[in-house]
N, C-alpha and C positions, 0 to 999 in steps of 0.2 A: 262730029261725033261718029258718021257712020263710017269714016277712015279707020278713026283708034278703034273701034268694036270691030272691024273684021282684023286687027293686027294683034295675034293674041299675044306674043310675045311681048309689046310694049303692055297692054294690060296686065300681063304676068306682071310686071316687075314693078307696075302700078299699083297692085293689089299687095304687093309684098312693103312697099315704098308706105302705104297706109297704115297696115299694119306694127309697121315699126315707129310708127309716129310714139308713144308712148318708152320704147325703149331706147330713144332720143334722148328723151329729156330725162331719162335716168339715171344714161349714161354721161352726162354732164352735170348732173346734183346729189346724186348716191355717196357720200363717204366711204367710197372705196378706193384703192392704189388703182395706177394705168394696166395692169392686169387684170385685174378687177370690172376695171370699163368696156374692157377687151371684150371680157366673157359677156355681162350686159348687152352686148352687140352682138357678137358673134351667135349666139345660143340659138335668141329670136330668131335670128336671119335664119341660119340654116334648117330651123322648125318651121318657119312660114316657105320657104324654097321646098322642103320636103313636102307640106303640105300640099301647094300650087299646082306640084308638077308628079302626083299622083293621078290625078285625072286629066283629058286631056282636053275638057272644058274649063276652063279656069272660072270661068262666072258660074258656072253650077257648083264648083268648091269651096268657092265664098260665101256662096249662100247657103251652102252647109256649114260654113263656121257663124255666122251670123250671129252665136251667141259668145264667140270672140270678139266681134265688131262693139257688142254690146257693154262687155269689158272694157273693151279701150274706153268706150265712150267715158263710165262709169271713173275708167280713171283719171281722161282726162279732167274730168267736172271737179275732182277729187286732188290736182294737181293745183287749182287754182284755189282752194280752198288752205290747200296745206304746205302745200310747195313741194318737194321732196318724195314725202311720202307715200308707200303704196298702199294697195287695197288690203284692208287688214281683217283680221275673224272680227273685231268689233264690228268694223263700217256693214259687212253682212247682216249682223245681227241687229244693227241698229236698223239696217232699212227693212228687214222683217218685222221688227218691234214698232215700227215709226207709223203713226197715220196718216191719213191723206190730206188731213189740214198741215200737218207739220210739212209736212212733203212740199205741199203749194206755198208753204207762206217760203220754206228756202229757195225752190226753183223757181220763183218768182222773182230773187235777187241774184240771182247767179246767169243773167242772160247772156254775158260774155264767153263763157265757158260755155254754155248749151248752142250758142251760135257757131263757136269754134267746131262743135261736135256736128252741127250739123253740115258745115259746109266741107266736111273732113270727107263721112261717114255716107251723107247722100248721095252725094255724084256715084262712088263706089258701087253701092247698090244697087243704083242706075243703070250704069255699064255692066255690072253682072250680070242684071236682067235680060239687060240686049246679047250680052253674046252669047248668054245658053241659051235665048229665042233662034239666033241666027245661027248655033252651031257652028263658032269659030275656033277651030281644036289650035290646040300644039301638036309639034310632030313629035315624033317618038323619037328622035334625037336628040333635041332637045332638052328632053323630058329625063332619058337618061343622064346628057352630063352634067343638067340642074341635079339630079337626085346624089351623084356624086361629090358634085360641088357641095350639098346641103350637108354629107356626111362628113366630108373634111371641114367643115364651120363646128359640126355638134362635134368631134370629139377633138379640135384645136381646144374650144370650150371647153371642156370638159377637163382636158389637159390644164390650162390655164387656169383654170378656176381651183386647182391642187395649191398654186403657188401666190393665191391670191386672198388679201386680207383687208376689213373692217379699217376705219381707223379707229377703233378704239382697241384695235390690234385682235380681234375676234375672228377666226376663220370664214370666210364666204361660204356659205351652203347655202346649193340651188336653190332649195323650198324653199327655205325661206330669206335669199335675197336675189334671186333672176326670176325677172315677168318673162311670161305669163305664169310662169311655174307656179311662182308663190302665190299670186291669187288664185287660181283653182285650186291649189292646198289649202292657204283659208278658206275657199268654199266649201270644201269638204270636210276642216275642223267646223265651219260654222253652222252645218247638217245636223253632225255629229252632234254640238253643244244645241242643238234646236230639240233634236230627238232624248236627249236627258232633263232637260226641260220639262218636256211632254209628260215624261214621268214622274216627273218629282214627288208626286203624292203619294205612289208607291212605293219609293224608294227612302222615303223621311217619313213613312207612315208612324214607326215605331220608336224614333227616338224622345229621347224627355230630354229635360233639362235637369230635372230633381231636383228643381229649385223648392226654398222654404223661407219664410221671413223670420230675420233676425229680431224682428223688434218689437220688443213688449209692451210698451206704449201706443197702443192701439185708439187713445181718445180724440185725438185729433184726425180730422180728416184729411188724407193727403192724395194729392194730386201729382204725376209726374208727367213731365211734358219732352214730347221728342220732334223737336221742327225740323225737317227735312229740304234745307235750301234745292233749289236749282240755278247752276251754272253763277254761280256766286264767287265774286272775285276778292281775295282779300284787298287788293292794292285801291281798288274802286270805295274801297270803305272810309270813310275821314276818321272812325274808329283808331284805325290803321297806318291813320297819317295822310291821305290822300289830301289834295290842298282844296280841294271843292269839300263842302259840309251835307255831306251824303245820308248822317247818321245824327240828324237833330233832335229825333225824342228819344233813339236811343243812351245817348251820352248824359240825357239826366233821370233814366232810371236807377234807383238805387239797389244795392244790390247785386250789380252785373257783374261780371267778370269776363275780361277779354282775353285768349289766349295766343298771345303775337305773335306766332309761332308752328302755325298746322299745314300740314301737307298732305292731300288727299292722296289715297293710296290706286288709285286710277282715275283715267281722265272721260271713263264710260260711266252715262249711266246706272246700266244694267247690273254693271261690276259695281263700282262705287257705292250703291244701294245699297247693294245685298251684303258688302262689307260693314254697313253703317249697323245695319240691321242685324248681323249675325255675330255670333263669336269666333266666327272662323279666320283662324291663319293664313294668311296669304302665302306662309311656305308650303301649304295643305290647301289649297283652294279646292281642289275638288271635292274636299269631302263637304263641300257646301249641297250636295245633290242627297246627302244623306242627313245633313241637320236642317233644323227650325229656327224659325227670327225671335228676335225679341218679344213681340207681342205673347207666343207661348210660352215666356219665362213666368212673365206676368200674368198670365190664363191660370199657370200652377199653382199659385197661391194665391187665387182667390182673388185679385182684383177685377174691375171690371172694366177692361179694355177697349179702345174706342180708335177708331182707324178712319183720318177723315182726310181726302185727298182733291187734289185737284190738279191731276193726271189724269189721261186715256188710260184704259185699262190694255194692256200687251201682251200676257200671254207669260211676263218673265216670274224670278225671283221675287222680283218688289211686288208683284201682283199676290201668291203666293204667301209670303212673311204677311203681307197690312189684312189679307183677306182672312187670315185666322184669327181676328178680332173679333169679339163678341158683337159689337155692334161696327158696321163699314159703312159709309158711303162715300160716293164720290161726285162731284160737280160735273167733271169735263167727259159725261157722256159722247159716246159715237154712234152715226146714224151706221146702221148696218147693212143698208142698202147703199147708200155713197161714199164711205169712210169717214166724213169731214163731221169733227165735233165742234159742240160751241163754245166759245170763249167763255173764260170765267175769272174774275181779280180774286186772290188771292186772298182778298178779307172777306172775303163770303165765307170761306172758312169759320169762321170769330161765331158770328150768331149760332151757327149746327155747335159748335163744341159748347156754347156756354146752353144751349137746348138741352145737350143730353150731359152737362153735370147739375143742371138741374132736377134732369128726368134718373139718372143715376146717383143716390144718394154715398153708395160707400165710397172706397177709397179706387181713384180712378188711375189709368194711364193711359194717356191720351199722344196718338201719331197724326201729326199734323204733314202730310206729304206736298209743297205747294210746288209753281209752277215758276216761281220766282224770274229771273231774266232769260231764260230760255227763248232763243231766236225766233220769231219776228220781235226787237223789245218793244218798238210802240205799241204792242198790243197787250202790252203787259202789265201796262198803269195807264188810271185812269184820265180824263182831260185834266184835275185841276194838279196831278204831280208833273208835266209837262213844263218843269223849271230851267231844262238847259236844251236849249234852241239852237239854231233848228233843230227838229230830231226825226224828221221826214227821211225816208231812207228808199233812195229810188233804186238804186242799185250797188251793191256790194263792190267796192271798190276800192282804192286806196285816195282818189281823189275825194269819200264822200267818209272820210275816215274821221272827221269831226264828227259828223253827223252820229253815226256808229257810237261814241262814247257819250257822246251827249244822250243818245238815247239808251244808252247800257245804262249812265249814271241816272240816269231819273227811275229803274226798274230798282237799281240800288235805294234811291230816296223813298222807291215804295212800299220796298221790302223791309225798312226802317219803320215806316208807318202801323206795317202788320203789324211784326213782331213786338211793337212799342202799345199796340189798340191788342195784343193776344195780352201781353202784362196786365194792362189796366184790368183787362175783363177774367185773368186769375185772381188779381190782389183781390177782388170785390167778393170773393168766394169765401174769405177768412179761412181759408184749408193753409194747410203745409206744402207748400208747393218749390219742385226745382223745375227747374225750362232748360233745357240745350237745344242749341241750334249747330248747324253746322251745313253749308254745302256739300252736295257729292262731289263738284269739280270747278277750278274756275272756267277762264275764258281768255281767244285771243282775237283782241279787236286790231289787227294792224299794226301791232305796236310797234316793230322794227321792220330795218328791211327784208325781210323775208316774207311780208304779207300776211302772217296766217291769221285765220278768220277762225272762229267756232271753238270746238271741242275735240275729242275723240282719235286726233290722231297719233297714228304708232309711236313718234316720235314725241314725247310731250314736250312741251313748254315751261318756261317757270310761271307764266300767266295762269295757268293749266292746273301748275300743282297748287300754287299757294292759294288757301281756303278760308271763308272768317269761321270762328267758333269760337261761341260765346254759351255762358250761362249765367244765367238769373235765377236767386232765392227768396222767399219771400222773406215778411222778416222771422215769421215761428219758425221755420226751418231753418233760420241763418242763429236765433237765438238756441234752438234745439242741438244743432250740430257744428259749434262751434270747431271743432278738431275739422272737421271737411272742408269746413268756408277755409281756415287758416290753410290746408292744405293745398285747395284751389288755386288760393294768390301765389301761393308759393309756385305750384307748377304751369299758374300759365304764365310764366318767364321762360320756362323750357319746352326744347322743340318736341313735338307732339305730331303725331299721324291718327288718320280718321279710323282707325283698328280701336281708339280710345273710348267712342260711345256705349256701344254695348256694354262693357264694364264699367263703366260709370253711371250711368245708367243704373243699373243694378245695385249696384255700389250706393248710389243717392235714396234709393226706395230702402234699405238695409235688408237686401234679399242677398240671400247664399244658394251656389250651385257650384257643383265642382268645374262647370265649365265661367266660371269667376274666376279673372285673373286679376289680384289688385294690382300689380306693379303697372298694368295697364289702366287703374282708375286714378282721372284725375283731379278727383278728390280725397285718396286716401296717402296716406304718408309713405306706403311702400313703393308707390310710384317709380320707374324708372326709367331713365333717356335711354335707349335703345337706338342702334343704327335703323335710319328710315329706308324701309323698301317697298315699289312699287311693284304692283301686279302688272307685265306685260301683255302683249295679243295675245301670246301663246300659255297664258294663265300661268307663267313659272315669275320669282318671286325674284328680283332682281334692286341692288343697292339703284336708288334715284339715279344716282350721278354717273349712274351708266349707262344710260339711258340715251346715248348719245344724245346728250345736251348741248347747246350751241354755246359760244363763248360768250354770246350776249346773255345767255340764258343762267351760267354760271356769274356774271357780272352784278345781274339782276338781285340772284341770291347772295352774294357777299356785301353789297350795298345796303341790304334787307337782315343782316346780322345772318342770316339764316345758313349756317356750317356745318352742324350736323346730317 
């Protein structure tokens, strides 16, 4: 060690060799032409060469970028997750939004990546330490024809990246596709979207909805119900067709209606939520920082509103929308001294909602936000739905990829349970009651060769998109509004996107507001198939299937009927 620390030159090119570890592997999985890979290469090198050979201590330079080293790490952990993918404005915003149990229960299965990071990332540090203790410079010759050298890499780069293109024949731009570039760009859109955030109260202080109820039959008590999946996979549902029986008390409720055919319009959270909940266009996403959720449609005309979750509370959108309910609570409490909340099943929900339509006589609506399969799943249901074994999950892997669906599909069998024990305990109410359910996003457990695990990345999945949603009537409401049920069957045979609940929704209570769009409720007859498009990182509104989707991923969906 104390050889290579006094040879600064080999550490140079040490410290440069480290750094490019991440634009490695990008340049050999990125869907870009050989010009394309060029720039991927070239860019970095000549910015980390420029960097290095600014000072003439190179461990004292490194350890001023240190919150570069931190990037890479972040990406690499992010590489084994998604494959391909880089760091995107969601993964930002997701680890601001995230708590520290979530944190622990992922980086607890991710030790192969946190290993690779450490043994990348320490030594580095290491040696930086020692030679800016021993003051082992570079000479100023050196120093100069690196700096030269780094200027013919950035504008070869530069040049190249003019004649360089996507395959899905999209132009290359830096920002957003050469690391590091484009993650410190999403950092700085993920600032940005942090600090509008902050605001929102101010800036959606004065909107309405000038909603008013259509409906003159007022004698009947009615109830509307809006369940809030997490990480819910359509393909995992036997609903759906899956060859395992995931969905046993669902399948002999009466009344239900399955819709074989949903695409959630992002694979975040954060995003996904706020869509569920709002009326907002995703060709218009931002002007979500100037309107209200659903809950104040229904505040307008008088119902009484009930917002019952079992999320951390974070700070976003969905915090905001559920919290303008008359009456709120939430289960999964956070200790504010340690971050880490407690666990909580999902039907603990059931007794708080049927409390307060007891304790709430008029006509209710009630947001049921659960926590559904959301990663760690064995923690997600309780010992006696532990029906497909093993489902012990030591480490994220693809050898432990039984394990993985085994225990996804029992979060599935549990979520059957709820949703089937939240019925029982409407029907018993004798109200008028509808239920939608629907996930914000699916999930990838491994499924192909490409490994990817979880949610959230740039690139989605057909795992990703395709969502269950479903709705349940009781029978007054089914006998009352004949014309919506027939509607219903009718369009859940056609492809549908998660833009559909808020107007249906609304639609099902017979409330008008000019921000009501029927052609988007799916239960009224004006209903329309519309091309489906996804909100991407950069919040612009793009058709799905452009999303550079994989061939397996297009495979998925033409097998799955799903061509729209």
């Amino acid at each position: 060690m104390k050889t290579i620390t006094k040879n600064p030159i080999v550490l140079f090119w040490y410290y440069i060799l480290v750094n490019m570890a991440p634009s490695f592997y990008f340049a050999m999985t990125q869907p870009v032409d050989g010009l394309g890979k060029l720039t991927i290469l070239f860019f970095p090198l000549g910015l980390y060469m420029l960097i290095f050979s600014v000072l003439k201590n190179t461990g004292f330079s490194l350890l001023l970028t240190f919150p570069l080293l931190f990037l890479h790490a972040f990406q690499i952990v992010l590489f084994y997750l998604y494959g391909e993918d880089g760091i995107a404005v969601d993964m930002f915003l997701n680890v601001a939004s995230t708590n520290t149990s979530e944190i622990n229960e992922l980086l607890s299965s991710l030790l192969p990546s946190i290993a690779l990071v450490l043994v990348l990332y320490v030594p580095v540090l290491v040696f930086a330490i020692r030679q800016w203790i021993q003051k082992s410079y570079l000479s100023n010759i050196f120093r100069r024809k690196t700096q030269l050298s780094a200027t013919l890499f950035l504008v070869l780069a530069l040049l190249l990246s003019a004649f360089s293109t996507l395959k899905n024949n999209d132009p290359l731009i830096f920002k957003n596709d050469i690391y590091p570039i484009n993650a410190i760009n999403n950092l700085v859109l993920a600032i940005r979207k942090i600090d509008k955030i902050k605001h929102y109260r101010e800036t959606s202080n004065l909107f309405k909805f000038d909603a008013k109820r259509e409906s003159s039959d007022l004698s009947k008590r009615q109830i509307y119900v809006l369940v809030v999946g997490e990480t819910g996979r359509a393909d995992n549902w036997s609903l759906y067709g899956y060859h395992r029986e995931t969905n046993p008390c669902l399948k002999r409720q009466r009344n239900l209606i399955v819709f074989k055919d949903a695409l959630t319009q992002s694979n975040t959270t954060h995003k996904s939520v706020s869509i569920l909940l709002s009326d907002v266009k995703i060709t218009d996403y931002n002007s979500i920082y100037k309107r209200k959720g659903i809950v104040e449609a229904f505040n307008e005309t008088g119902f009484t509103t009930i917002s019952l979750s079992n999320q951390a509370e974070n700070g976003s959108f969905i915090e905001y929308f559920t919290k303008s309910a008359k009456v709120y609570k939430t289960l999964r409490t956070t200790n504010k001294k340690t971050g880490v909340t407690q666990n909580h099943y999902d039907e603990e929900l059931i007794p708080l909602m049927q409390k307060q339509i007891q304790e709430n006589k008029g006509d209710l609506f009630i947001l049921l936000h659960t926590y559904g399969s959301h990663f760690k799943y064995m923690d997600r249901y309780p010992e006696q739905f532990r029906k497909y074994m093993p489902d012990h999950i030591s480490n994220v892997s693809r050898s432990e990829q039984d394990r993985l669906v085994n225990a996804y599909d029992n979060t599935i069998l549990y979520t059957d349970h709820f949703l089937s024990s939240t019925i029982d305990a409407l029907n018993k109410t004798s109200a008028k009651v509808a239920l939608l359910y629907t996930s914000d996003h699916g999930e990838d457990l491994m499924d192909d060769n490409r490994n990817k695990f979880l949610h959230a990345s740039p690139t989605p999945t057909y795992y990703q998109l395709r969502i269950p949603f479903i709705m349940w009537f009781s029978d007054s409401y089914v006998a009352d509004h004949k014309n919506a049920i027939q509607a219903a069957r009718i369009n859940s045979k056609k492809p549908i996107s998660s833009n559909a609940v808020f107007h249906t929704m609304l639609n099902a209570a017979q409330l008008y507001s000019p921000y009501l769009d029927t052609t988007l409720s799916l239960i009224h007859k004006d209903f329309k198939i519309a091309p489906r498009l996804y909100l991407n990182d950069h919040d612009i509104a793009v058709p799905y299937r452009k999303m550079n989707l994989k061939q397996m991923d297009i495979e998925m969906l033409e097998k799955n009927g799903i061509k729209n």
